[in-house]
C-alpha positions as a printed NumPy array, in Angstrom:
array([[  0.   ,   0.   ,   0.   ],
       [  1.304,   3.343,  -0.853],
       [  2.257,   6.04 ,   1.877],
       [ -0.395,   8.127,   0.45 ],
       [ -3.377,   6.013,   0.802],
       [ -2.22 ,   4.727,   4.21 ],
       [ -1.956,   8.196,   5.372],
       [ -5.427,   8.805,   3.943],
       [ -7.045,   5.376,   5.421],
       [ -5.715,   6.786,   8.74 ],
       [ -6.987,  10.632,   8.468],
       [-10.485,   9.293,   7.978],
       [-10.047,   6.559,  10.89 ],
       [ -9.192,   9.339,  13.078],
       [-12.308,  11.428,  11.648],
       [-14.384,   8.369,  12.154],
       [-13.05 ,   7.867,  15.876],
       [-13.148,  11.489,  16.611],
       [-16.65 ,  12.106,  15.758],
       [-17.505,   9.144,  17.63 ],
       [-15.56 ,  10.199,  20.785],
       [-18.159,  13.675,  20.306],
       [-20.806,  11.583,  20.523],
       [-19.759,   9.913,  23.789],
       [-19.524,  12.858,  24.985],
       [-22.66 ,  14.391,  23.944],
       [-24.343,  11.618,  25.454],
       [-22.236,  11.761,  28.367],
       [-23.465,  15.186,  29.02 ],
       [-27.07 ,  14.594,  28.746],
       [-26.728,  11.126,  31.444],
       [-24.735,  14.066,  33.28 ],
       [-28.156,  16.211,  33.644],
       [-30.443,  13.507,  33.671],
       [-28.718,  12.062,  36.487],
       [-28.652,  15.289,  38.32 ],
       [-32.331,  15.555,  37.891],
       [-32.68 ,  12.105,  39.267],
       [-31.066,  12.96 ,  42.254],
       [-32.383,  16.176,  43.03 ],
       [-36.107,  14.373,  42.808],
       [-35.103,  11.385,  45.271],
       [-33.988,  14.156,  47.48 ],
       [-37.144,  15.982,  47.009],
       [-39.376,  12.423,  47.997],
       [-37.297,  11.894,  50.855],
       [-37.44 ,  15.258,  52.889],
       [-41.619,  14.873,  51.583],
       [-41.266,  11.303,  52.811],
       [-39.482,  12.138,  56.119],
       [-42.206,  14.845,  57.102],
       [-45.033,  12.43 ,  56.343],
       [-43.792,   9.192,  57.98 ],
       [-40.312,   8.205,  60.111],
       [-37.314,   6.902,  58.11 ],
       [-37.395,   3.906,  59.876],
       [-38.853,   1.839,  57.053],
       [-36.357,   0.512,  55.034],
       [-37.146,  -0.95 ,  51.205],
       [-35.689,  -4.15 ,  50.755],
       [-35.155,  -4.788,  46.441],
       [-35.085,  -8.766,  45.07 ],
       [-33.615,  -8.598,  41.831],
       [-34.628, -11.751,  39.697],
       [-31.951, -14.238,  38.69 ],
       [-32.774, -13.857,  34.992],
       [-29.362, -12.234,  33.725],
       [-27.983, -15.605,  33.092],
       [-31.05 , -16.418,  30.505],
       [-30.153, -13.428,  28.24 ],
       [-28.666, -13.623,  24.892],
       [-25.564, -11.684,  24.297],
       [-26.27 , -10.695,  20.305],
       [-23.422,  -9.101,  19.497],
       [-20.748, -11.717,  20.481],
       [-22.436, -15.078,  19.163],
       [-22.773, -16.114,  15.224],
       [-25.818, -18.121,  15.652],
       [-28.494, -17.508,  17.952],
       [-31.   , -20.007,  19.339],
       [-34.104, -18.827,  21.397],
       [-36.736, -21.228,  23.554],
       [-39.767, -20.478,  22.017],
       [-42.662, -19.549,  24.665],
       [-44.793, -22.073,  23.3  ]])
């Protein structure tokens, strides 16, 4: 391969990663606010929550066992699926 076209291949790798690294970020930013937002509302609920009742109840969260049944489809070539019925 010549130097030119390698040098070209490699400017529009770099374009290609670039814009994808402002992307990131772009989303980044938005999780960023969203997340602030999230937090500012649980505070909100819990100073409403601790005038209402005492803090003395605590939640207790069961998270089902299902992750292991999920299909990763991006790293397998063929994909097999119970069917419900």
């Amino acid at each position: 391969m010549s130097d030119k076209r390698l040098l070209r291949k490699m400017k529009k790798l770099a374009s290609r990663i670039h814009q994808q690294m402002e992307n990131v970020r772009d989303v980044m930013d938005d999780l960023e606010i969203e997340f602030e937002l999230l937090q500012s509302q649980i505070s909100k609920l819990e100073v409403r929550r601790g005038k209402s009742t005492s803090n003395d109840d605590e939640v207790e969260v069961i998270l089902d066992e299902e992750d292991e049944e999920q299909i990763d489809l991006e790293n397998t070539s063929t994909v097999t699926i119970k069917q419900k019925f």
